[in-house]
N, C-alpha and C positions, 0 to 999 in steps of 0.2 A: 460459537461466535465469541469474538474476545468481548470485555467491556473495558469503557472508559480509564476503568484502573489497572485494565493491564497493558496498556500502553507506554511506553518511552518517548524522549523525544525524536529519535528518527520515525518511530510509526507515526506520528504525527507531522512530522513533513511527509512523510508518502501518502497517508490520505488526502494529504491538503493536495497534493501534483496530483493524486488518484480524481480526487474531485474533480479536478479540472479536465480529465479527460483520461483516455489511455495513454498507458506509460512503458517502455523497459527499463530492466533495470541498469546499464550503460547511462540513458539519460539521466536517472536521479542520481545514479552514484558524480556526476557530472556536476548538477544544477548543486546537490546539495552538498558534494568533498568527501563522503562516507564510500570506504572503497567497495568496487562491485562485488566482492564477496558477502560485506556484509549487509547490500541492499538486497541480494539473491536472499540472502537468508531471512531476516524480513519480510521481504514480498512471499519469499515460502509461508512462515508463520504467517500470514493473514490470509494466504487461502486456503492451508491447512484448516485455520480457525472458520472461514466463512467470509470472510471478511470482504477479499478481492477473488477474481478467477482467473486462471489463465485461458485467454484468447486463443492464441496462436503459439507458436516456441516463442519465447522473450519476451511476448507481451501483455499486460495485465492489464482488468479494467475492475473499479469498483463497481461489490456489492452488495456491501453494507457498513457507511459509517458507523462506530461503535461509541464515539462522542455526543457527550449531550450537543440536540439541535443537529447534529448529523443525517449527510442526505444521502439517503437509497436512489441510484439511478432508475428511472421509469422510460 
């Protein structure tokens, strides 16, 4: 699992979208201007790490914020 400090600011917008529900990565590269390669890449590291999983092809869900006060889906 990553922590806190090895976060950047795009993993921190993709948690916060991940919080809010499931996501592709099309959408975030969308909402937040970071091209889809490097939201692909991103959403990779954090489920390599633990962090998010893949669903289905293209779609992720969190499973474990790495910030403090960060929420685990139950």
């Amino acid at each position: 699992m990553l922590e806190e400090d090895d976060l950047g600011p795009a993993d921190e917008k993709l948690l916060d979208m991940l919080n809010e529900g499931r996501v592709t990565a099309p959408f975030v590269a969308d909402e937040t201007g970071y091209s889809l390669q490097y939201v692909r890449d991103r959403l990779g590291r954090l489920v390599e790490h633990g962090n998010a999983r893949k669903v289905y092809e293209g779609l992720y869900e969190l499973v474990d914020d790495p910030r403090e006060g960060g929420s685990s889906p139950e």
